[in-house]
N, C-alpha and C positions, 0 to 999 in steps of 0.2 A: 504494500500500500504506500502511497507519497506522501511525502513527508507534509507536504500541503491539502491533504485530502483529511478531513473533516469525520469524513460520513465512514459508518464501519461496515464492513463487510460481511458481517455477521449479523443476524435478530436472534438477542439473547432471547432465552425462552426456556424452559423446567419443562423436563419428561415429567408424565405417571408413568412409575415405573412401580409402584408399590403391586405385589405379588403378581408380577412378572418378570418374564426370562428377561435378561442382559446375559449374553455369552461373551467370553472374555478367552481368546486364546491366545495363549501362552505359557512359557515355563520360566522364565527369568524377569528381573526388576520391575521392567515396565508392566507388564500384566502383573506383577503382585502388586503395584503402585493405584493399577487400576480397579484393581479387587479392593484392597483398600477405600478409596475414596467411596466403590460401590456400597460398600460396609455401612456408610452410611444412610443408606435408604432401604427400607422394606422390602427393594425388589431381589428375586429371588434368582439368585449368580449360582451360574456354572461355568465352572471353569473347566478349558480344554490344553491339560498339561501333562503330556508323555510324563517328562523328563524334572518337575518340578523342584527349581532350588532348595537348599536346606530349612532357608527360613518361611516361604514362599509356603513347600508344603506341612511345614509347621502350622502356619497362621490356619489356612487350609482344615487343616483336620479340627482344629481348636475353636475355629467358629461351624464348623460343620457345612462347611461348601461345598456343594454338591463334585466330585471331581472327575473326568474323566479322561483315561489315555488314549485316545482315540486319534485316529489319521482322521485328515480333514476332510470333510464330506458336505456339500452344498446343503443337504437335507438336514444336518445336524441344525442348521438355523432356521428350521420352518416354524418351530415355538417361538423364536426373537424375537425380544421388539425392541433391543438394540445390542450391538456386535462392537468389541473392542479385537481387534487384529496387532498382537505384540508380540508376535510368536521369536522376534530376531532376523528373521527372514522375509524382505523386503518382495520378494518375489511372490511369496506364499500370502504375506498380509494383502497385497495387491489381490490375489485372486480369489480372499476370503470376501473383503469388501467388494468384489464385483458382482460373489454371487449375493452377498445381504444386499446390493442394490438392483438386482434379477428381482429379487423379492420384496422392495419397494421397504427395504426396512432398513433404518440408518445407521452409519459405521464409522466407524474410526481407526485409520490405521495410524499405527506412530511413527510419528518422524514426517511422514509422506501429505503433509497438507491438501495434494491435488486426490489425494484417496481416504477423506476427511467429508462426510456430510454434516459433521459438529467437532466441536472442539473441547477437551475437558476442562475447567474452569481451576484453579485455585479455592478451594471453598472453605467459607466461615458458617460453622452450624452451630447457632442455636434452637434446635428443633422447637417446632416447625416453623423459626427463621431459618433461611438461610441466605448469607453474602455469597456470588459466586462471582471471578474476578477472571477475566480473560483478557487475552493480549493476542487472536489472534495468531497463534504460534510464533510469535514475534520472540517475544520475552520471557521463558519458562520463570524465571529466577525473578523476572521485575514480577511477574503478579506472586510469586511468594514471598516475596517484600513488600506489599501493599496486602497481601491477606495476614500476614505478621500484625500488621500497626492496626485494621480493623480490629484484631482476634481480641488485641488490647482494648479498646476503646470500647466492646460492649460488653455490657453486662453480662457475668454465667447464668444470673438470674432471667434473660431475656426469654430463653422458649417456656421459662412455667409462668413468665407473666401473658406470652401469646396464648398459653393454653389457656390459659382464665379468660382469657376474651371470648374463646367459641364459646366457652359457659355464656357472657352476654349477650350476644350476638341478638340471640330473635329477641330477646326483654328489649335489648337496643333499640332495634327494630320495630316494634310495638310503642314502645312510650315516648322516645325521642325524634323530633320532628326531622325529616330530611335535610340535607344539605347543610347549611353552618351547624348549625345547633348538633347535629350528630357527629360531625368534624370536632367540635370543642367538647364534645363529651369524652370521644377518644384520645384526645390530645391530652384528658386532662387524665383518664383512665392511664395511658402510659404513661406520663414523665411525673406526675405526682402522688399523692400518698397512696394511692395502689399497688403503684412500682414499687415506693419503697417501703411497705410491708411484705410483696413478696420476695425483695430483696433480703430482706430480714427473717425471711423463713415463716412469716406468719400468715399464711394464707388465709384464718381465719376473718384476722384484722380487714386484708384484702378484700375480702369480700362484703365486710359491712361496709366498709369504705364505695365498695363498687357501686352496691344497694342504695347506698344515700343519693351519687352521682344520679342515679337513674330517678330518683322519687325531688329532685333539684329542681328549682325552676328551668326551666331549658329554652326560657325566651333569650333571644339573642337581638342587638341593637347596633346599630351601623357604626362603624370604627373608620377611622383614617390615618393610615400612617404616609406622614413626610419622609420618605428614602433617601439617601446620599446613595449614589450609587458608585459612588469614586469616580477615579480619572478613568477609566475602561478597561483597564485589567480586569480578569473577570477572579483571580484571586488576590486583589486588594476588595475587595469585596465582605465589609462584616460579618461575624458570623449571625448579631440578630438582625439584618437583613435581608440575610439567607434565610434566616425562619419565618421573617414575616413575608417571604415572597412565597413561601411555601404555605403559610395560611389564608394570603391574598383570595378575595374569590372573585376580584379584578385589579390587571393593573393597569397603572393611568400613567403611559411613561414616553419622554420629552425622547428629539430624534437622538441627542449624543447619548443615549445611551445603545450602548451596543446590544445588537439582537441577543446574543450569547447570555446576555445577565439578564433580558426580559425570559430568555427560557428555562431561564432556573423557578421560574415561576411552575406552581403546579400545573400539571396537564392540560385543566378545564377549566382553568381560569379563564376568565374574559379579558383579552386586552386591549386596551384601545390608546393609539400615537394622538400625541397632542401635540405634538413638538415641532419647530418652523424649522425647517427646509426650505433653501434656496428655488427658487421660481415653483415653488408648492404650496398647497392650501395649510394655514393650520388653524387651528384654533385659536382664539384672544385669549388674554389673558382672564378677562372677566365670563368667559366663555366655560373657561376653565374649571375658575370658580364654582359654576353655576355646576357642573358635572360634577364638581365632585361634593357638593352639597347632597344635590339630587343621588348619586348611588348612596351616600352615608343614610338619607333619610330612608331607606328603602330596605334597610337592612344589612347592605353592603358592606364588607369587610376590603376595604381598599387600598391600594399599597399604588402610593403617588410616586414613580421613581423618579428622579433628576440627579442628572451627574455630577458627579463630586461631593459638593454637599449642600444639603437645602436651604442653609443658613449664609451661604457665602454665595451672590447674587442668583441666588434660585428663586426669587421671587415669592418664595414662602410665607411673607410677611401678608401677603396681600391672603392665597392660602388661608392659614389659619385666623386671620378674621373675618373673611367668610364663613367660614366651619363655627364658628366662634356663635357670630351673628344666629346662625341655624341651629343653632343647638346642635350640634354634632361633635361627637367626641376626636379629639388627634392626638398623636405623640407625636415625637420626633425621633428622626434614626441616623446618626452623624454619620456621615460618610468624610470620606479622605477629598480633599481639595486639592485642584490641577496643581496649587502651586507648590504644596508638597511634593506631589508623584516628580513634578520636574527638577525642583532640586535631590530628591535623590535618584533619577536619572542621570545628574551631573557630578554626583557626588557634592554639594554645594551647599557649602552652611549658611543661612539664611539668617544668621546672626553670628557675628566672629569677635570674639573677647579682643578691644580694644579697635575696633573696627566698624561694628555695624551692631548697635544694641537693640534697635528694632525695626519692625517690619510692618511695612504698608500694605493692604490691600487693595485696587484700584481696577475700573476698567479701563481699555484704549478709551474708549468715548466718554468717559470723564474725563478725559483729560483734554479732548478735542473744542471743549466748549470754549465761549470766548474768555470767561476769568479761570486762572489755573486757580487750581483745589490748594485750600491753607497748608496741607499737607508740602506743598511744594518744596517749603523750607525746610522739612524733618529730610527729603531725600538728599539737598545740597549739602545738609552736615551731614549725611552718614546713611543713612537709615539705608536697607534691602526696600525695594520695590514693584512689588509684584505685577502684572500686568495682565489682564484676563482680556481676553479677545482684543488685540492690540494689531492685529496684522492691517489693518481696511486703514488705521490713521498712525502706524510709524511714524511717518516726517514730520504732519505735524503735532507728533508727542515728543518727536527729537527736536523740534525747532524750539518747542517753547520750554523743556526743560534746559534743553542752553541760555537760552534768553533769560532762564530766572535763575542760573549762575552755574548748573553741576555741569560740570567740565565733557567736552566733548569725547576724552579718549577714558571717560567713565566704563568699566566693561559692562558687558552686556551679554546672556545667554540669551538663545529661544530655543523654543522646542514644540515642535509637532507632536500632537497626539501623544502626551506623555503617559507614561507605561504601558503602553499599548508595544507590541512586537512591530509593529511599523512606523515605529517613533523614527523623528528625523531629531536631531541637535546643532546648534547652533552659536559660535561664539564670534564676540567683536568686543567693537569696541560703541559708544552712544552713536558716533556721526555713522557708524556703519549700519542703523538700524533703519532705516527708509530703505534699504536695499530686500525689504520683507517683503514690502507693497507690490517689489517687483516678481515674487517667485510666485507665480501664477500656478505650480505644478503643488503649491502647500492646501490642500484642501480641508484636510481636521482643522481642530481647533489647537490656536496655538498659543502656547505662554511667553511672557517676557519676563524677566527677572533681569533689572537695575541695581547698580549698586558695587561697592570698591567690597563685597563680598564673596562677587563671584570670581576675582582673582582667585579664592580658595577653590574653585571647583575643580573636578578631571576635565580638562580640554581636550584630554587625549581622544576621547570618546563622542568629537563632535568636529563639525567642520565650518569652515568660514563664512560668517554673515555677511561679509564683504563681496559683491558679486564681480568686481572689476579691482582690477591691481594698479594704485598708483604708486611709479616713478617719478623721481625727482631727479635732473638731469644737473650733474653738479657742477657746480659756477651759474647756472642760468636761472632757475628758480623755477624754470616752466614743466611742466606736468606730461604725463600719458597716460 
């Protein structure tokens, strides 16, 4: 697969294999590897091993697996209903899998990808969870390093807190109303005092605690979360972002956020672009508003994304005084600001003991109006200067920060699309900074960062603001 290719070549998906055949031939590693992982499911394994290893048919006799020495025979897989082919013999697996797929039942030979109609997963079980982790035959090693760090990270107690759920299931079903309401009853079943009674061993606890959830009010009332959604990286990305996009039962999100973090959203969530694009329709802002009144009052559980963060000119102010006005409930969900992502892009400390004690936040078009912003003086003494959507009035942000005194060969970073994998970087000096207005090929959004700060940064990692090289012809004073 390429390395630019996205989309997987595979639809994961879970056999019933419970009391049925899986045939498994083989006598060494790999066919014991695969009886193993079999082990873990009710279905009922036989294994085809003349010759089988010492430990191999240890395990074998000791879980009681059906075993048998048999030559390979097409008919031996007419009870299949799935075929592992590990015999060592690349020849012989090939012609097991040819005949399980004669017989429209699917196989797995090892090693052999092109004689592969599945692939075995790396698995984390906590019955009846289970994580399964593939790569695709890519990586044997990389998904049992990532089935490793999951094994950690769930609880032992997880399959007897799943089992307690089929006990609710139809009560669920019966007294808690569809959609949200039965979403927040689960949500609250797993991660709170439920979980942690049967973490505790007390199932009986569990269970009164279940009882109360279900006999609970189960009216649900329209919510609105304000999202930061970061700079576009899709793992700077918070982790209660991630959960509230996963609770979302709409989301309401502006164009710079990238599609990749609107689809971390659950499945069936609604979502709907509000965000302006170039020569494209969008929504006002008071447009907006009105939307996200209207789903809160309606019962909506709504997850507002905007990039970076909603506090740093996301327009949220206007947001939550609508919500406010309407009686509707909101939080806020901080996300990461461009102008962070870009200074550690550049490595670039955005405050330098004895250098640069603080730091402005600004847009290009504040600065483009006709009186510069009071701030102007913090930048000539020192200050880092952030720069949010700065590229459309460079020149004149360069002219008129000259004009109110910070020296022209002031450095200056930009940066395209920061932390994103097609970030561009950018270094100069102030007079080199109208040379922005000219890259026509910069289409993200981009940052400026001002200031005798970004001398500290990596330069090494970015290329010339400057689009043209001037010479100085010596003796003559005159230019090229």
């Amino acid at each position: 697969m390429s390395s630019e290719n996205t989309r997987l070549n595979v639809f994961p998906a879970f056999f019933r294999v419970s009391g049925k055949v899986v045939a498994v031939f083989g006598s060494g590693e790999e066919a014991f590897a695969k009886v193993r992982l079999l082990a873990n499911t009710d279905a009922t394994i036989v294994a085809y091993a003349d010759t089988p290893e010492h430990d191999y048919a240890a395990y074998l006799r000791e879980h009681r697996i059906a075993t048998h020495a048999l030559t390979f025979a097409p008919d031996l897989l007419d009870d299949a209903t799935l075929v592992f082919a590990a015999t060592g013999d690349a020849a012989l697996d090939r012609c097991i899998v040819a005949a399980a797929r004669e017989r429209r039942v699917p196989a797995n030979a090892v090693d052999q990808p092109d004689y592969c109609d599945f692939y075995t997963p790396a698995l984390v079980s906590r019955a009846p969870v289970a994580v399964a982790i593939g790569t695709e035959g890519a990586g044997p090693v990389l998904a049992q390093m990532i089935r490793a760090r999951i094994d950690q990270m769930l609880s032992p107690s997880l399959g007897r807190l799943a089992s307690l759920a089929f006990d609710y299931r139809d009560a669920a079903e019966k007294l808690v109303p569809r959609g949200v309401a039965r979403r927040i009853f689960w949500r609250r079943f797993f991660s709170q005092t439920v979980a942690e009674a049967v973490e505790a061993g007390d199932i009986a606890k569990a269970r009164r605690t279940a009882n109360a959830l279900l006999s609970a009010d189960n009216g649900v009332s329209g919510h609105v979360w304000l999202v930061g959604a970061g700079p576009g990286a899709e793992d700077l990305l918070t982790l209660r972002a991630q959960r509230v996009l996963m609770e979302a039962d709409v989301i309401v999100h502006d164009a710079l956020v990238p599609q990749a973090i609107v689809d971390m959203g659950r499945r069936d969530a609604e979502r709907i672009s509000v965000g302006k694009r170039k020569n494209a329709h969008s929504k006002t802002q008071g447009e907006i508003n009105a939307l996200l009144v209207e789903l809160g009052k309606a019962g909506q559980r709504v997850a507002r994304l905007k990039s970076g963060d909603p506090l740093v000119y996301g327009r949220a102010a206007e947001e939550m005084d609508a919500l406010r006005t309407a009686g509707v409930s909101y939080e806020i969900v901080p996300g990461i600001t461009s102008a962070f992502a870009a200074a550690a892009d550049f490595d670039l400390p955005l405050t330098l003991r004895g250098v640069a004690s603080s730091l402005i936040f600004t847009t290009g078009h504040d600065l483009a109006g006709d009186t510069l912003p009071d701030w102007s003086s913090l930048a000539v003494s020192g200050a880092t200067v952030a720069v949010y959507m700065g590229r459309t009035v460079a020149a004149s942000v360069t002219d008129r920060l000259i004009a109110a005194g910070l020296p022209a060969d002031t450095h200056v970073a930009a940066i395209e699309n920061a932390s994103r994998r097609d970030r561009r970087l950018f270094h100069g000096r102030l007079a080199d900074l109208p040379d922005l207005e000219l890259r026509d090929e910069l289409t993200g959004p981009v940052m400026v960062i001002i200031g005798n700060a970004v001398a500290g940064a990596n330069l090494e990692k970015s290329e010339p603001l400057a689009m043209t090289v001037v010479t100085v012809r010596e003796g003559t004073g005159s230019t090229q």
